[in-house]
PQR file with spaces between the fields and no chain letter, atoms N, CA, C, O and H, PARSE charges and radii, in Angstrom:
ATOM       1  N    UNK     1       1.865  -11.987   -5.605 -0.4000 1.5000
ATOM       2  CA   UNK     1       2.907  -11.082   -6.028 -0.0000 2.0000
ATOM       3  C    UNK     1       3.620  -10.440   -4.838  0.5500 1.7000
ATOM       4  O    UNK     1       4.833  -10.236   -4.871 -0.5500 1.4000
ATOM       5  N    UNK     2       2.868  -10.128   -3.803 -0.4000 1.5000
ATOM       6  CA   UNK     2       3.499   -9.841   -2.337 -0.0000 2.0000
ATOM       7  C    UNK     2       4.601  -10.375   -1.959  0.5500 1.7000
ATOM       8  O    UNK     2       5.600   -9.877   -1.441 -0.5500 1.4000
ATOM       9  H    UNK     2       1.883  -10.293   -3.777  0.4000 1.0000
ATOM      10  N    UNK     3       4.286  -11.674   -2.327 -0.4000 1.5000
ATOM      11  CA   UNK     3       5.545  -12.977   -1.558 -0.0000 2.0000
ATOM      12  C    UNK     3       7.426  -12.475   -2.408  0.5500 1.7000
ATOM      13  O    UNK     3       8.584  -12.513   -1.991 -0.5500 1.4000
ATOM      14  H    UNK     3       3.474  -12.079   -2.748  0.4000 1.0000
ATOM      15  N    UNK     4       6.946  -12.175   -3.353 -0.4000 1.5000
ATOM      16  CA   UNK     4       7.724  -11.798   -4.826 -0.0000 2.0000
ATOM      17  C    UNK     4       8.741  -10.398   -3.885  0.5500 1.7000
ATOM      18  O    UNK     4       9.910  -10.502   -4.257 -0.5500 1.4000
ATOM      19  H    UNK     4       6.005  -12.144   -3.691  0.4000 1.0000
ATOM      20  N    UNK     5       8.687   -9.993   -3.528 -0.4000 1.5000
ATOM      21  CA   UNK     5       9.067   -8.791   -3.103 -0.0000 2.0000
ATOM      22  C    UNK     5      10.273   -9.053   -1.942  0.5500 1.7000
ATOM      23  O    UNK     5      10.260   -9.896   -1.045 -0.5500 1.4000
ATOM      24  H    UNK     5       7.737   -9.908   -3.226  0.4000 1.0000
ATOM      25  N    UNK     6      11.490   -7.891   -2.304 -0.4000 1.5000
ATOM      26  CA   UNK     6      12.411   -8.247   -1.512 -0.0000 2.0000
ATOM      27  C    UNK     6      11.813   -8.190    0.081  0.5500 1.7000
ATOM      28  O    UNK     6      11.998   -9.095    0.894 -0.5500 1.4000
ATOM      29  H    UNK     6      11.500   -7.206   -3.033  0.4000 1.0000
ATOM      30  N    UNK     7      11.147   -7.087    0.325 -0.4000 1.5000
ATOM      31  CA   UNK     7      10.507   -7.322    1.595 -0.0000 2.0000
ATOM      32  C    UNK     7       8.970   -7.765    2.418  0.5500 1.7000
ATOM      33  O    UNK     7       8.032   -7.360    3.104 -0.5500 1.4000
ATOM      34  H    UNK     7      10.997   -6.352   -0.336  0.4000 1.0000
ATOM      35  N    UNK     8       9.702   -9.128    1.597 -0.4000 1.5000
ATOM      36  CA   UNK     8       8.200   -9.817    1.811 -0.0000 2.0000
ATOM      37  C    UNK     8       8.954  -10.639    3.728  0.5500 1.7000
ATOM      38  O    UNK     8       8.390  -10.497    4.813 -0.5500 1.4000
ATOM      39  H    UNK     8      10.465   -9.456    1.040  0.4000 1.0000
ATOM      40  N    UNK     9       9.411  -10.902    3.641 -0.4000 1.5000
ATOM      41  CA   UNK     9      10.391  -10.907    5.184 -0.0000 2.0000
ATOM      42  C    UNK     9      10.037  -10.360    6.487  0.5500 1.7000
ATOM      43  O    UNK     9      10.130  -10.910    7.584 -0.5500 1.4000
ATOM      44  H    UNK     9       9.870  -11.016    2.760  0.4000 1.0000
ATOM      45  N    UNK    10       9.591   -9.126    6.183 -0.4000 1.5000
ATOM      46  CA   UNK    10       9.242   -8.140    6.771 -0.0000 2.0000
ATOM      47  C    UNK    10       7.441   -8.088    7.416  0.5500 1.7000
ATOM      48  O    UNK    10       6.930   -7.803    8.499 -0.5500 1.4000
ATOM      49  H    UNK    10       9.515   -8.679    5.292  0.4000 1.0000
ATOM      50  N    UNK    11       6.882   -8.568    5.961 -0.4000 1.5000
ATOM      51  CA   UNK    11       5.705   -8.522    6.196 -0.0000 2.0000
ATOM      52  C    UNK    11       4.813   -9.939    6.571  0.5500 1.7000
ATOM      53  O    UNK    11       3.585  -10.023    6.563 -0.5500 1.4000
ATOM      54  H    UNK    11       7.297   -8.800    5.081  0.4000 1.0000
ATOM      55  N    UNK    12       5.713  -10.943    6.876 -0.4000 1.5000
ATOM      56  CA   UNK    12       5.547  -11.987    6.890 -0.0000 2.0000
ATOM      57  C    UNK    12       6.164  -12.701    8.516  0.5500 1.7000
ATOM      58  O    UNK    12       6.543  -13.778    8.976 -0.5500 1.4000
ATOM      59  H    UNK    12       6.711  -10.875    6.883  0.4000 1.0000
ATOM      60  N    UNK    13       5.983  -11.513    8.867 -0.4000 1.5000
ATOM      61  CA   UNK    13       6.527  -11.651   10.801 -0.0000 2.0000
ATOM      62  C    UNK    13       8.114  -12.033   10.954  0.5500 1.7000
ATOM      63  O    UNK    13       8.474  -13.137   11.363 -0.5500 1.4000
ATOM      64  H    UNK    13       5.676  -10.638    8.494  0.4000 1.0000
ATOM      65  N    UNK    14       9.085  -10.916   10.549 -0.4000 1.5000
ATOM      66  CA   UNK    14      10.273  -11.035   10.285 -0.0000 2.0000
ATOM      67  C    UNK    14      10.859  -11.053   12.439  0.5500 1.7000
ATOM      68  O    UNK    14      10.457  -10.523   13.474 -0.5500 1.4000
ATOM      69  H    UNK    14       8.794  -10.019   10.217  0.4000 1.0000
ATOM      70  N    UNK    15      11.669  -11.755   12.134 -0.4000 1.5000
ATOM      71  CA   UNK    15      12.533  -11.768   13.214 -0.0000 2.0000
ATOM      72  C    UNK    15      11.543  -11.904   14.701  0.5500 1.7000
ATOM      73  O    UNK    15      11.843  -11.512   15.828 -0.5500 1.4000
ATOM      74  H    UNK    15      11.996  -12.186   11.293  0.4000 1.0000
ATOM      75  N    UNK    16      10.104  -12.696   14.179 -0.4000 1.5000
ATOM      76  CA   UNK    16       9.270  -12.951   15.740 -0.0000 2.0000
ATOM      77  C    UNK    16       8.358  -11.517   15.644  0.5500 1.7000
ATOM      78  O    UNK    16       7.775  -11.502   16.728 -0.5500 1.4000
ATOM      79  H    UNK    16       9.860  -13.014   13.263  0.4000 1.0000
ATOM      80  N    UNK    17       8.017  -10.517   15.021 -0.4000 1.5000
ATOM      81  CA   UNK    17       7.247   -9.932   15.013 -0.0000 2.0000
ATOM      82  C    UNK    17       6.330  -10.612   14.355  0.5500 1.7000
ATOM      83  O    UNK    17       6.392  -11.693   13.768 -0.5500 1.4000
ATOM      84  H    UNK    17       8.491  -10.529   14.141  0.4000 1.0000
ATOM      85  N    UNK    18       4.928   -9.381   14.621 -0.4000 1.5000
ATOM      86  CA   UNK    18       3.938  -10.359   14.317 -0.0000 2.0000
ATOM      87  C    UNK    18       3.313  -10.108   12.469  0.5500 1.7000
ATOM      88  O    UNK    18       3.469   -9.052   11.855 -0.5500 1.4000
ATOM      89  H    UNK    18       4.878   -8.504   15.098  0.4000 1.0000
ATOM      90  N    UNK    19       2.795  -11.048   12.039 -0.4000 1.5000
ATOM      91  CA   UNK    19       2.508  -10.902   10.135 -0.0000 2.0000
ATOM      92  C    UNK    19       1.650   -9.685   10.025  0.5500 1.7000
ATOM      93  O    UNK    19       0.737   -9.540   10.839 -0.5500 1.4000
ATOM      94  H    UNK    19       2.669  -11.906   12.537  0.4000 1.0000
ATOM      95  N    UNK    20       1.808   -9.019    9.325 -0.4000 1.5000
ATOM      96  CA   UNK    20       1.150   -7.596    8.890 -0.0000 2.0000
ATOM      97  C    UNK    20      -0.001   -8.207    8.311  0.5500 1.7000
ATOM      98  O    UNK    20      -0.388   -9.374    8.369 -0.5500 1.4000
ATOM      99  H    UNK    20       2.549   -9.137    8.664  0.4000 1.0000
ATOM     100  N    UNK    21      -0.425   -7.316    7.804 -0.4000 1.5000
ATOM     101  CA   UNK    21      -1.956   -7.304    7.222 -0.0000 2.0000
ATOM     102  C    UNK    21      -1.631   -6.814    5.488  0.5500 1.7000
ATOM     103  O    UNK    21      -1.538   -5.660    5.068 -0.5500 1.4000
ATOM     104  H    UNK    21      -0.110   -6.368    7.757  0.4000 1.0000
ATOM     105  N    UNK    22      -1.523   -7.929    4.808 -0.4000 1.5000
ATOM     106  CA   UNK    22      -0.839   -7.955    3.853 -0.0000 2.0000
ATOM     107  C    UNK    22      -2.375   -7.705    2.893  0.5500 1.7000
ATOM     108  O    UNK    22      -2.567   -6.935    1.952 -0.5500 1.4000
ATOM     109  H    UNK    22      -1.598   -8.866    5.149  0.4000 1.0000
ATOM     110  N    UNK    23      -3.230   -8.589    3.494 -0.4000 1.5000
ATOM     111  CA   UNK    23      -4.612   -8.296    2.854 -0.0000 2.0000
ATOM     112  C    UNK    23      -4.942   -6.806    2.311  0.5500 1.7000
ATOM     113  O    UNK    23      -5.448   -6.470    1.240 -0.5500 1.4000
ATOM     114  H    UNK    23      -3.074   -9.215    4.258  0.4000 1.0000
ATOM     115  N    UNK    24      -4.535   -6.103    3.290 -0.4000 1.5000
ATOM     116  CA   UNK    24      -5.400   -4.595    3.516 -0.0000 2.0000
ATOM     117  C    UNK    24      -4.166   -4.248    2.229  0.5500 1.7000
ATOM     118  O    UNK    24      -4.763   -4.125    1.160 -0.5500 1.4000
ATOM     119  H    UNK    24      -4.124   -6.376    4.160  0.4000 1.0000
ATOM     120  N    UNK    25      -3.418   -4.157    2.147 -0.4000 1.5000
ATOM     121  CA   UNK    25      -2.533   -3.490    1.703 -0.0000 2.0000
ATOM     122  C    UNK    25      -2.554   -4.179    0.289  0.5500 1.7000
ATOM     123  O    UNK    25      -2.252   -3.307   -0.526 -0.5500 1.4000
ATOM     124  H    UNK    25      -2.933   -4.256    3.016  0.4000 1.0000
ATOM     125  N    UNK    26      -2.722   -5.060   -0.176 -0.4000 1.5000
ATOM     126  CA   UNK    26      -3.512   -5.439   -1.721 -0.0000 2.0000
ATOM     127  C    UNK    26      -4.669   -4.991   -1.798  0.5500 1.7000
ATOM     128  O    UNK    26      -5.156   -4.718   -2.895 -0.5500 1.4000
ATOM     129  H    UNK    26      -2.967   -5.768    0.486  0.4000 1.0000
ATOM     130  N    UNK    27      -5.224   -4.855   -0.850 -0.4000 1.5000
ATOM     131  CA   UNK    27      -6.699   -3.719   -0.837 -0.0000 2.0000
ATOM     132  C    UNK    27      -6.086   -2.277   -1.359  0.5500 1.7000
ATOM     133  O    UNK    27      -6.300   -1.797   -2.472 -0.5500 1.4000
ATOM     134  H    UNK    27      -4.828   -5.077    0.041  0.4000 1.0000
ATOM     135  N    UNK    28      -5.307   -1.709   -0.354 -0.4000 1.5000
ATOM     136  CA   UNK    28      -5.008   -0.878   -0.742 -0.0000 2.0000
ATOM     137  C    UNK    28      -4.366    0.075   -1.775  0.5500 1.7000
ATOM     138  O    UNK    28      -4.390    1.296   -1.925 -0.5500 1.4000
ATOM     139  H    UNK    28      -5.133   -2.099    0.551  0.4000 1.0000
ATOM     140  N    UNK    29      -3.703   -1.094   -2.519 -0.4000 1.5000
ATOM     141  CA   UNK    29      -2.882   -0.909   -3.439 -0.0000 2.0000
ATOM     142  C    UNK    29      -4.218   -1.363   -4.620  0.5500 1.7000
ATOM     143  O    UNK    29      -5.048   -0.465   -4.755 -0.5500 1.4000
ATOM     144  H    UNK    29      -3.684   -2.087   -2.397  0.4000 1.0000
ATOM     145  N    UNK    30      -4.332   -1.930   -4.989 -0.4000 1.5000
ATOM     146  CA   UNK    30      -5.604   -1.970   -5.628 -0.0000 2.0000
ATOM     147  C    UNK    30      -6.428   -0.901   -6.085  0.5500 1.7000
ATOM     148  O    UNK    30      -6.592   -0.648   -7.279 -0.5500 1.4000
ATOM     149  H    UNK    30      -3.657   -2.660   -4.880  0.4000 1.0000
ATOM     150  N    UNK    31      -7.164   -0.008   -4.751 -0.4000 1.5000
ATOM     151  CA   UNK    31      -8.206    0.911   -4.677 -0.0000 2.0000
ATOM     152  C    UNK    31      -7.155    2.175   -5.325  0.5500 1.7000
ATOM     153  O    UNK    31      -7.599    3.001   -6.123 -0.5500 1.4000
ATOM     154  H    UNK    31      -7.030   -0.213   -3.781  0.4000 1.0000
ATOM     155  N    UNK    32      -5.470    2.185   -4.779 -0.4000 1.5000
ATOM     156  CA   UNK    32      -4.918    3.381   -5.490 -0.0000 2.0000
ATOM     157  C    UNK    32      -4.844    2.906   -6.978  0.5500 1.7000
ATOM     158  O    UNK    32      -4.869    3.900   -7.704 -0.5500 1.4000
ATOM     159  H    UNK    32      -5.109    1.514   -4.131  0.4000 1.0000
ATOM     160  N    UNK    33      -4.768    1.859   -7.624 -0.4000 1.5000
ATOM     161  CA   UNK    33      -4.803    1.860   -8.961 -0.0000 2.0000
ATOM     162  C    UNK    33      -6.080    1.815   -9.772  0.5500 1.7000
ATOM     163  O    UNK    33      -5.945    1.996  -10.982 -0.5500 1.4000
ATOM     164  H    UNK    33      -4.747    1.051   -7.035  0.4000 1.0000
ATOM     165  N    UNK    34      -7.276    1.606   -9.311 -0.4000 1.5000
ATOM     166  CA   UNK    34      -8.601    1.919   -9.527 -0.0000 2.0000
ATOM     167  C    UNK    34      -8.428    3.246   -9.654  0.5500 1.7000
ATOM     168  O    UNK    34      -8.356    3.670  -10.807 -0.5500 1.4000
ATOM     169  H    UNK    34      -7.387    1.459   -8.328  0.4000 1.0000
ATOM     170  N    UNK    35      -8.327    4.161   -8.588 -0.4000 1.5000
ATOM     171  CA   UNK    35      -8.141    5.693   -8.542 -0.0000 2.0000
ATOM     172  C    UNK    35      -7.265    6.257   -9.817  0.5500 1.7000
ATOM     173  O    UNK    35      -7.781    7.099  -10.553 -0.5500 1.4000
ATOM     174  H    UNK    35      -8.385    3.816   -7.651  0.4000 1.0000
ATOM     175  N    UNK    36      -6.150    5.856  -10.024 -0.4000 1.5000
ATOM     176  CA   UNK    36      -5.424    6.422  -11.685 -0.0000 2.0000
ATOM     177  C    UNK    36      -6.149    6.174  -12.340  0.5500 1.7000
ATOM     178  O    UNK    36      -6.468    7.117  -13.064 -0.5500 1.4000
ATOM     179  H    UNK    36      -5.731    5.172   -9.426  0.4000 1.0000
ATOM     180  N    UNK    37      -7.057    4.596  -12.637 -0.4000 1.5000
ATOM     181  CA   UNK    37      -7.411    4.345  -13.877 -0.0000 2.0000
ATOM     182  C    UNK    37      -8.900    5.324  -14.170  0.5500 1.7000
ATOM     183  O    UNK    37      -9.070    5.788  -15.297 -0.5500 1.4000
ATOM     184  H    UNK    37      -6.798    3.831  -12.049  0.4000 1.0000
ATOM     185  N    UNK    38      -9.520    5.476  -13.504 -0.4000 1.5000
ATOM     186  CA   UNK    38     -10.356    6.578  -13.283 -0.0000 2.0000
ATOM     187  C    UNK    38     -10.120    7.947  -13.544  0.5500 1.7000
ATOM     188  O    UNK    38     -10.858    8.817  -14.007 -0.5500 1.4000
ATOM     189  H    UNK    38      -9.382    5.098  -12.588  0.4000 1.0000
ATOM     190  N    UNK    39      -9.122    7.966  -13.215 -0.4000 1.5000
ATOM     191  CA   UNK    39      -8.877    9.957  -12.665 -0.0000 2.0000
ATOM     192  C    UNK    39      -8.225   10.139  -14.296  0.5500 1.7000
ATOM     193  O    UNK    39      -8.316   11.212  -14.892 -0.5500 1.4000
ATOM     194  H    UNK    39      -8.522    7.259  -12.839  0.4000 1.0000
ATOM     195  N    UNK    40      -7.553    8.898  -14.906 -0.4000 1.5000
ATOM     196  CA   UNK    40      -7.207    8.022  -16.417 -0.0000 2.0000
ATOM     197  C    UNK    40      -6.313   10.108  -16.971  0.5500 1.7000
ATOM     198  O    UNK    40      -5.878   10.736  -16.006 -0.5500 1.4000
ATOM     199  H    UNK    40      -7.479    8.026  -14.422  0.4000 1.0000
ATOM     200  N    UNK    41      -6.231   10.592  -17.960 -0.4000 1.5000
ATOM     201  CA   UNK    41      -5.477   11.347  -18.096 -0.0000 2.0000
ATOM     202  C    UNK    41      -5.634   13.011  -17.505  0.5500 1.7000
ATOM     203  O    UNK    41      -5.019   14.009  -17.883 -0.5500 1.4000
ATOM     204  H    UNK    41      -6.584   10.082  -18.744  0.4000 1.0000
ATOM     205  N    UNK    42      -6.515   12.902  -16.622 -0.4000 1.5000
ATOM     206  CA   UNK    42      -6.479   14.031  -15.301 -0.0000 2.0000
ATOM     207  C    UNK    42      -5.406   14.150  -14.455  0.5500 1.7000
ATOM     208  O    UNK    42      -4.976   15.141  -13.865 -0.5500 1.4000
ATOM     209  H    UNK    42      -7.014   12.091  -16.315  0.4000 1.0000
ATOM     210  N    UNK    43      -4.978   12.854  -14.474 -0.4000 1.5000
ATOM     211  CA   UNK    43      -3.783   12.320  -13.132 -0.0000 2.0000
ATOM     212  C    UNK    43      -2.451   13.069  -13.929  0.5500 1.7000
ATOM     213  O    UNK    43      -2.247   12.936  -15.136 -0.5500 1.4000
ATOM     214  H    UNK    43      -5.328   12.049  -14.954  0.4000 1.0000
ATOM     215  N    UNK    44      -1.782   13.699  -13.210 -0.4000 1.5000
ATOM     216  CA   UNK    44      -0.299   14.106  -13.615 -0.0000 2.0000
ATOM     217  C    UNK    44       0.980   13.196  -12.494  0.5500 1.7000
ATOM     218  O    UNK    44       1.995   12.686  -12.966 -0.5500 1.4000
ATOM     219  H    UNK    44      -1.948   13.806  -12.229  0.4000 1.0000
ATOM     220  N    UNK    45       0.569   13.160  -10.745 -0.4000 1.5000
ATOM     221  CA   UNK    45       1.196   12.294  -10.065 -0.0000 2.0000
ATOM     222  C    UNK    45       0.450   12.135   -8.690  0.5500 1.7000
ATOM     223  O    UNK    45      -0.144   12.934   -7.966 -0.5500 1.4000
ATOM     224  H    UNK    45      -0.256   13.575  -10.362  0.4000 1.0000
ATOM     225  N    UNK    46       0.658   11.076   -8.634 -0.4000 1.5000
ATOM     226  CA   UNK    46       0.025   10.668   -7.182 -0.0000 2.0000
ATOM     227  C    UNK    46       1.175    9.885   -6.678  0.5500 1.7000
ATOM     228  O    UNK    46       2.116    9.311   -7.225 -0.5500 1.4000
ATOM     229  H    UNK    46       1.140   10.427   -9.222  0.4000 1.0000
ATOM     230  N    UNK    47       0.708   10.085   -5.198 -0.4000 1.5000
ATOM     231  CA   UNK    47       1.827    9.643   -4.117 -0.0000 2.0000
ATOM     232  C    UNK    47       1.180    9.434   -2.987  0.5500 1.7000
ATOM     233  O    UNK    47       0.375   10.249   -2.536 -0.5500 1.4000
ATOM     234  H    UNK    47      -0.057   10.551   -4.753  0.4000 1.0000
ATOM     235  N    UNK    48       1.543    8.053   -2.286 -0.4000 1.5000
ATOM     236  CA   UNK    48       1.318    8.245   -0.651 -0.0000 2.0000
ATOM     237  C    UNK    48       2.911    7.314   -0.197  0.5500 1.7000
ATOM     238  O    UNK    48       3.377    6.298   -0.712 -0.5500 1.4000
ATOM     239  H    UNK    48       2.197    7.391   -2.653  0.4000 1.0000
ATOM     240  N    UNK    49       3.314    7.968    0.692 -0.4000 1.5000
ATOM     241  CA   UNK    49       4.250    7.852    1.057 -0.0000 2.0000
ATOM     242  C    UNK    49       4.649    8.340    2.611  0.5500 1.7000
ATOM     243  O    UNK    49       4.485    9.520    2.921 -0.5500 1.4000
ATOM     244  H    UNK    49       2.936    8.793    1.110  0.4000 1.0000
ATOM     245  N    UNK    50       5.192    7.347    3.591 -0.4000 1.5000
ATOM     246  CA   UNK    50       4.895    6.405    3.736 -0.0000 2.0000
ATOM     247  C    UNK    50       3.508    5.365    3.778  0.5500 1.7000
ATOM     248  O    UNK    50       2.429    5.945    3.656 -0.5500 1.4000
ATOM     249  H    UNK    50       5.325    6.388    3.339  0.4000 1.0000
ATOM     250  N    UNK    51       3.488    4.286    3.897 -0.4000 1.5000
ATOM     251  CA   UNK    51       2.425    3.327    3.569 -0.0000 2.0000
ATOM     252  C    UNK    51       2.804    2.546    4.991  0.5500 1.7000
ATOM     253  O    UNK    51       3.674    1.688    4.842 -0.5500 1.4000
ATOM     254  H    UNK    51       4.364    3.815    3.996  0.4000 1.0000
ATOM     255  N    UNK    52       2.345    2.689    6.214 -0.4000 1.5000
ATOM     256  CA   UNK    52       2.690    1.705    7.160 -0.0000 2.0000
ATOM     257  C    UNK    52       1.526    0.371    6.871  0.5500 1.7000
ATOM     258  O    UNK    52       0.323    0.421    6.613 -0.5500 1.4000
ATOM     259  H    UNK    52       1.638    3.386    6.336  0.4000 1.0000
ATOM     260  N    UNK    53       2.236   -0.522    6.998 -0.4000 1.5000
ATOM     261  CA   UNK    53       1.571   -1.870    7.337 -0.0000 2.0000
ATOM     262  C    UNK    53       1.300   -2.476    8.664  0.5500 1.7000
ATOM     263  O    UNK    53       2.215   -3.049    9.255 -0.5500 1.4000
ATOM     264  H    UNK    53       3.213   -0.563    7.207  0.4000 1.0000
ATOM     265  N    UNK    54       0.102   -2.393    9.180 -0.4000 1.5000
ATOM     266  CA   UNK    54      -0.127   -2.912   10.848 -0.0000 2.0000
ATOM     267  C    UNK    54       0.021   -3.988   10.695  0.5500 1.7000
ATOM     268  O    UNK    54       0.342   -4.481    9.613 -0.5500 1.4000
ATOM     269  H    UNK    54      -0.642   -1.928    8.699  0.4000 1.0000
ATOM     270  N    UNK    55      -0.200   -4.697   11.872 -0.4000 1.5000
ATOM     271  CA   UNK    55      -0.454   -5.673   12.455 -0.0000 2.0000
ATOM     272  C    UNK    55      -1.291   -6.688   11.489  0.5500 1.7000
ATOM     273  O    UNK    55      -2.184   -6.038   10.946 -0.5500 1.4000
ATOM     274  H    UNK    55      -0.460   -4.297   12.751  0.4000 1.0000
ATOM     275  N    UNK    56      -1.311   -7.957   11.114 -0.4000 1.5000
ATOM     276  CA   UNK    56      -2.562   -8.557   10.397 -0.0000 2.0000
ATOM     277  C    UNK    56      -4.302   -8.077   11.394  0.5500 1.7000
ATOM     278  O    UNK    56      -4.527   -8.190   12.599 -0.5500 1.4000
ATOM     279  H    UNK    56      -0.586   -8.486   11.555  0.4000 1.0000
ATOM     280  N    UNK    57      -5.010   -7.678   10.539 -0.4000 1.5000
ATOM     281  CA   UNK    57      -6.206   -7.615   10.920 -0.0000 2.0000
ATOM     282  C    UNK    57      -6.505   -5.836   11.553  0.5500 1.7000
ATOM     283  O    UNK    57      -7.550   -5.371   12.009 -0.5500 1.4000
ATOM     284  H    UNK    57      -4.827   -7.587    9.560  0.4000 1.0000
ATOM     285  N    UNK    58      -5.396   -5.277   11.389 -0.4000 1.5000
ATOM     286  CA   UNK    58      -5.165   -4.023   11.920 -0.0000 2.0000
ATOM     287  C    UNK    58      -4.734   -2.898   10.577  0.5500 1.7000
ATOM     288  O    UNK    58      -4.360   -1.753   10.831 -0.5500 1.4000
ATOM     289  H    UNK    58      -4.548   -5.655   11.018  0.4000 1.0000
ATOM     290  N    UNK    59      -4.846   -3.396    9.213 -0.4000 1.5000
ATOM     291  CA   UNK    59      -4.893   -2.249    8.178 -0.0000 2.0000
ATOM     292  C    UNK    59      -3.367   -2.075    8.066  0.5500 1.7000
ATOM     293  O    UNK    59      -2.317   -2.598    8.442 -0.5500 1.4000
ATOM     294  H    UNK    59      -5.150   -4.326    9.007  0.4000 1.0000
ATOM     295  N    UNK    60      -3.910   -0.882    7.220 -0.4000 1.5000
ATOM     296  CA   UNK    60      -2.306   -0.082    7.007 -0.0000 2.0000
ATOM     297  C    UNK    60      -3.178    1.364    6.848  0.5500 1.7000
ATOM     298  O    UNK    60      -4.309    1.807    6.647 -0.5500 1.4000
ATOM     299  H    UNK    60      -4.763   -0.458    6.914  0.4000 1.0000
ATOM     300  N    UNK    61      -1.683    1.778    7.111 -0.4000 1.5000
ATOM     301  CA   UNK    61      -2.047    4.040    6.845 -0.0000 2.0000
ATOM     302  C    UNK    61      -1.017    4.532    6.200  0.5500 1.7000
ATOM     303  O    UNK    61       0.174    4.222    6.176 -0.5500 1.4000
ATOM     304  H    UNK    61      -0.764    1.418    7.274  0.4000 1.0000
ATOM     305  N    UNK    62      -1.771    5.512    5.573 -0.4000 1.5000
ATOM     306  CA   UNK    62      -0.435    6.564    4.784 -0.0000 2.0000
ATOM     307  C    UNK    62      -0.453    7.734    5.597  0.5500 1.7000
ATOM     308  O    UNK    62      -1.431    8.457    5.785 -0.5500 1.4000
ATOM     309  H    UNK    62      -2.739    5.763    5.592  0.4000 1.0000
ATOM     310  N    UNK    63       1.098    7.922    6.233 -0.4000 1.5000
ATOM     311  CA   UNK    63       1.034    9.344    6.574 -0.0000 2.0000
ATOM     312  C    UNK    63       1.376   10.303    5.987  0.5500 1.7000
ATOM     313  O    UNK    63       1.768   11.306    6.584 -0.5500 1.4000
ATOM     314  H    UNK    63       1.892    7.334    6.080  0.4000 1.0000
ATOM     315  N    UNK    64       1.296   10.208    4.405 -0.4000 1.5000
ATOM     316  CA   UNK    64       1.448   11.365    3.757 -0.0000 2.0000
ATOM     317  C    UNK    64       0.806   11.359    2.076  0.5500 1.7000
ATOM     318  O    UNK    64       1.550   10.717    1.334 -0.5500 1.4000
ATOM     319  H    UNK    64       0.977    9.393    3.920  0.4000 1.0000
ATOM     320  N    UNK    65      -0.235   11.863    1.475 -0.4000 1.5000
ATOM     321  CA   UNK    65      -0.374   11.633    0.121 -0.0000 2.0000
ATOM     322  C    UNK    65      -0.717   12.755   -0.464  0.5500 1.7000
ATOM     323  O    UNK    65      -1.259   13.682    0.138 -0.5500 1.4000
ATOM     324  H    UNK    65      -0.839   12.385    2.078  0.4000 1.0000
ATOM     325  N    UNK    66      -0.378   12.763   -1.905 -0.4000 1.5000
ATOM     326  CA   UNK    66      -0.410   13.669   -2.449 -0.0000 2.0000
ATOM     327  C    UNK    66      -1.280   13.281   -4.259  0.5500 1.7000
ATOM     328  O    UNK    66      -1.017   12.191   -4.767 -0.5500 1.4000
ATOM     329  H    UNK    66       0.061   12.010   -2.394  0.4000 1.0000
ATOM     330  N    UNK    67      -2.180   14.205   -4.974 -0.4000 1.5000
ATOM     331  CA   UNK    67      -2.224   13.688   -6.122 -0.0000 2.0000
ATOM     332  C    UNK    67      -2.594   15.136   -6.658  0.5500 1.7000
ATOM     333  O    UNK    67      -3.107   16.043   -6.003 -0.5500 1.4000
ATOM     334  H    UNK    67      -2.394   15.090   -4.561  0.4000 1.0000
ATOM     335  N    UNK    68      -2.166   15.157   -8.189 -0.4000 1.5000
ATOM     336  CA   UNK    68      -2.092   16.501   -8.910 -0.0000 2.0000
ATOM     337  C    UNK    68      -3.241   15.807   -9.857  0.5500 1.7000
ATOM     338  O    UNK    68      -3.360   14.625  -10.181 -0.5500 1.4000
ATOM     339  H    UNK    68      -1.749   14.421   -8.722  0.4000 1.0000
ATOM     340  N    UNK    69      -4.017   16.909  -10.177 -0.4000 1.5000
ATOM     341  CA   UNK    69      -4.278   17.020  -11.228 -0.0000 2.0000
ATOM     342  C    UNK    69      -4.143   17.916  -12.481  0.5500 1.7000
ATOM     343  O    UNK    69      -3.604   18.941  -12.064 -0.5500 1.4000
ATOM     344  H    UNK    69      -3.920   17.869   -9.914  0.4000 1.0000
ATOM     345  N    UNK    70      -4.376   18.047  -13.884 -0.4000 1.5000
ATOM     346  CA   UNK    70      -4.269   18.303  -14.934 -0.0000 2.0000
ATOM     347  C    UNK    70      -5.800   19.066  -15.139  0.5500 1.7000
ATOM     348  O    UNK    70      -6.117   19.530  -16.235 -0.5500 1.4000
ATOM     349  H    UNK    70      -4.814   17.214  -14.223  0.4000 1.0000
């Protein structure tokens, strides 16, 4: 579904940079939707924003998240 995405370009070593770590970041995206389905009608909004994508083999980070609860 990654590939699917307008900026799959990007994460796929756009313009001679090098391929992100696309892994971590279906990890990651994953573990945040585990987390709603859990937290299930406690959750009012969650956010992380930005989501950097490293390097392949180097993760990704959010430098900013937020989640409310009910």
């Amino acid at each position: 579904m990654a590939q699917e995405l307008k900026t799959w370009p990007l994460l796929d070593g756009f313009r001679g940079r090098p391929k992100a770590d696309v892994e971590a970041l279906v990890t990651a995206i994953v573990a945040f939707s585990q987390m709603a389905a859990q937290l299930g009608d406690r959750l009012v909004e969650a956010e992380a924003n930005p989501v950097f994508v490293l390097a392949q083999g180097q993760g990704v980070r959010a430098a900013d998240g937020v989640v409310v609860l009910a």
